[in-house]
C-alpha positions in Angstrom: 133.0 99.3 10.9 130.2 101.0 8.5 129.8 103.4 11.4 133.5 104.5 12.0 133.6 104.9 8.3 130.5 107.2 8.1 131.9 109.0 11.2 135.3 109.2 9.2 133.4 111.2 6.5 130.9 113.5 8.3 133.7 114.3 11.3 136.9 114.5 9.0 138.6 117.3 11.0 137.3 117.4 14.1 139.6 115.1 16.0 143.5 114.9 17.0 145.5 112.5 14.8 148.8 111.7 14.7 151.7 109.1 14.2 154.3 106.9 16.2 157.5 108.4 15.1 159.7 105.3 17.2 159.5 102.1 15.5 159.5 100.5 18.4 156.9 100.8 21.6 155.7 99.0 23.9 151.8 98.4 23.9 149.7 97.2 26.9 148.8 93.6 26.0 145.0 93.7 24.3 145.1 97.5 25.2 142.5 99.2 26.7 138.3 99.8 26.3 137.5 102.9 26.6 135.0 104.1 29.5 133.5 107.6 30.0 133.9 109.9 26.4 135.2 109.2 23.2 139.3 109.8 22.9 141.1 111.4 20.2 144.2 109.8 18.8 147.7 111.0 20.4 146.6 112.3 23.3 147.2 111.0 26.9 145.0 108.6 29.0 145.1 106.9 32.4 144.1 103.4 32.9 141.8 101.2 34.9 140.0 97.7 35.7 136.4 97.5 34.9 134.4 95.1 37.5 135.1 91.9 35.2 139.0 92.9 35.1 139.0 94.1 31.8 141.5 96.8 31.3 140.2 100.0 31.1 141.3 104.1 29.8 139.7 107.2 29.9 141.0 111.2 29.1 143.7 111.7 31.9 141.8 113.4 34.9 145.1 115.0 36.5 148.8 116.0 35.4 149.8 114.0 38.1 148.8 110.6 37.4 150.5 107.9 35.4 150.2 108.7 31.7 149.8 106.2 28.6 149.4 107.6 24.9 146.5 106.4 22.9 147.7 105.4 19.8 145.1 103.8 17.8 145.7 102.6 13.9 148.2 104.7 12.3 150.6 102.0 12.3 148.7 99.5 10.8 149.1 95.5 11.1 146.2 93.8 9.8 144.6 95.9 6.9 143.3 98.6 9.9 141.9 101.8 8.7 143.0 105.1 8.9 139.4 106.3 9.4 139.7 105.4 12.9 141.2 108.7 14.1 139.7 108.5 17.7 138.3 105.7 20.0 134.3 105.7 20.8 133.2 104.7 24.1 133.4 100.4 24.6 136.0 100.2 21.4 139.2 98.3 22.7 142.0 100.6 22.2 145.9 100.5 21.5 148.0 101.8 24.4 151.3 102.9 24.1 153.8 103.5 27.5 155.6 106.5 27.5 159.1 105.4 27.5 161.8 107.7 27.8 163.2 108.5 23.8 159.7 107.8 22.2 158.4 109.8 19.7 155.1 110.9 18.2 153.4 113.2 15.8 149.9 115.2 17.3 148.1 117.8 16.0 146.6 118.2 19.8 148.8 121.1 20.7 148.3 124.6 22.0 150.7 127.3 22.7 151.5 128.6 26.3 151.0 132.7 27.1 153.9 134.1 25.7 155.0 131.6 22.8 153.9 132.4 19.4 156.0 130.1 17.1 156.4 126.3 17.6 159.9 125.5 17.4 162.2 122.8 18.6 163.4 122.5 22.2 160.0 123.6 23.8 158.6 122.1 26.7 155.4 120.4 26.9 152.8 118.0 29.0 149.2 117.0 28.6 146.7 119.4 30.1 143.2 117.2 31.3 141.4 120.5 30.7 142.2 121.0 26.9 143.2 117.8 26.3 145.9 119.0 24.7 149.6 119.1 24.8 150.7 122.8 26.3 154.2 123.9 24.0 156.1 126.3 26.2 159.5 128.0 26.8 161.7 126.4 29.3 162.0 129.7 30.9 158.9 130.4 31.5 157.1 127.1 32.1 153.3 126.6 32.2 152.3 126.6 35.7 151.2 122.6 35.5 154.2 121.6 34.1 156.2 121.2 37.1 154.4 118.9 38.7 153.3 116.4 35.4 154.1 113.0 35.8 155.4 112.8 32.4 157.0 115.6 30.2 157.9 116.1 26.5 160.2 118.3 24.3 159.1 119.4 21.2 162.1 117.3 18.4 160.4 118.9 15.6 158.3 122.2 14.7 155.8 121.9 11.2 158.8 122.4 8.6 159.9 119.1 10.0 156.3 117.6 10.0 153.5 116.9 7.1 149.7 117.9 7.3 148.1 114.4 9.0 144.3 114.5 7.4 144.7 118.2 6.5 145.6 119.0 10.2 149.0 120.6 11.3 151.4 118.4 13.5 154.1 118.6 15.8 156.5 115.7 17.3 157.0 115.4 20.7 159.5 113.2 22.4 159.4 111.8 25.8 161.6 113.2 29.2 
């Protein structure tokens, strides 16, 4: 705990956050431990056993696989923190299914060639590479978009959204 609070302080900034925007979700039962790298907050993962059956998650390796938000803390229960903004390597995690209708906030965005302004009724899916969400037309789709396992549309641009720990958000909703 003393670490993720000094890691709250000296990394303010440098990670995605976010917020659930549906009130209700579904959560894998004792979510996930995180293998491989740390994970940011809102952005996508794909899941796993370990060799003692634990359930597992790392980054999402390919637009293609199954696709579960990692949604750690901003909806607290039990007196959690809001310092803990991303999930370290061995930390259980929460894990959210991506259900048609739900909703999130994530600063973890970047905008496809040819869109400069975030507005509402863009496209998006989770890129592996930038582990980010990709925000582009619906004309002119990015060129992984067609074959991602699961796709969003941008419900609400940053007039509609508040700075999350100084960091400029966007709400995506799932296809």
């Amino acid at each position: 705990m003393a670490t993720q609070r000094f890691n709250a302080l000296t990394q303010q900034g440098t990670h995605h956050v976010g917020t659930l925007s549906s009130w209700k979700v579904k959560d894998i039962a004792n979510g996930a431990i995180v293998t491989s790298t740390p994970v940011d907050n809102y952005t996508i993962v794909e899941l796993d056993f370990d060799v003692d059956g634990n359930r597992t998650c790392k980054q999402l390796s390919a637009v293609t696989k199954k696709q579960y938000l990692i949604a750690a803390v901003e909806r607290r229960y039990l007196g959690e923190s809001l310092s803990e903004f991303y999930n370290a390597v061995g930390e259980p995690a929460r894990i959210v299914v991506l259900e048609q209708g739900l909703r999130f906030e994530t600063s973890a965005f970047t905008l496809n060639t040819g869109v400069t302004d975030v507005v509402k009724g863009l496209v998006a899916h989770f890129d592996p590479a930038s582990k980010t969400y990709i925000l582009s037309t619906v004309g002119a789709p990015h060129a992984d978009y067609a074959n991602a396992s699961t796709k969003f549309i941008v419900a609400a641009d940053d007039e509609d959204t508040a700075l999350n720990l100084g960091k400029e958000t966007i709400r995506l909703e799932v296809q």
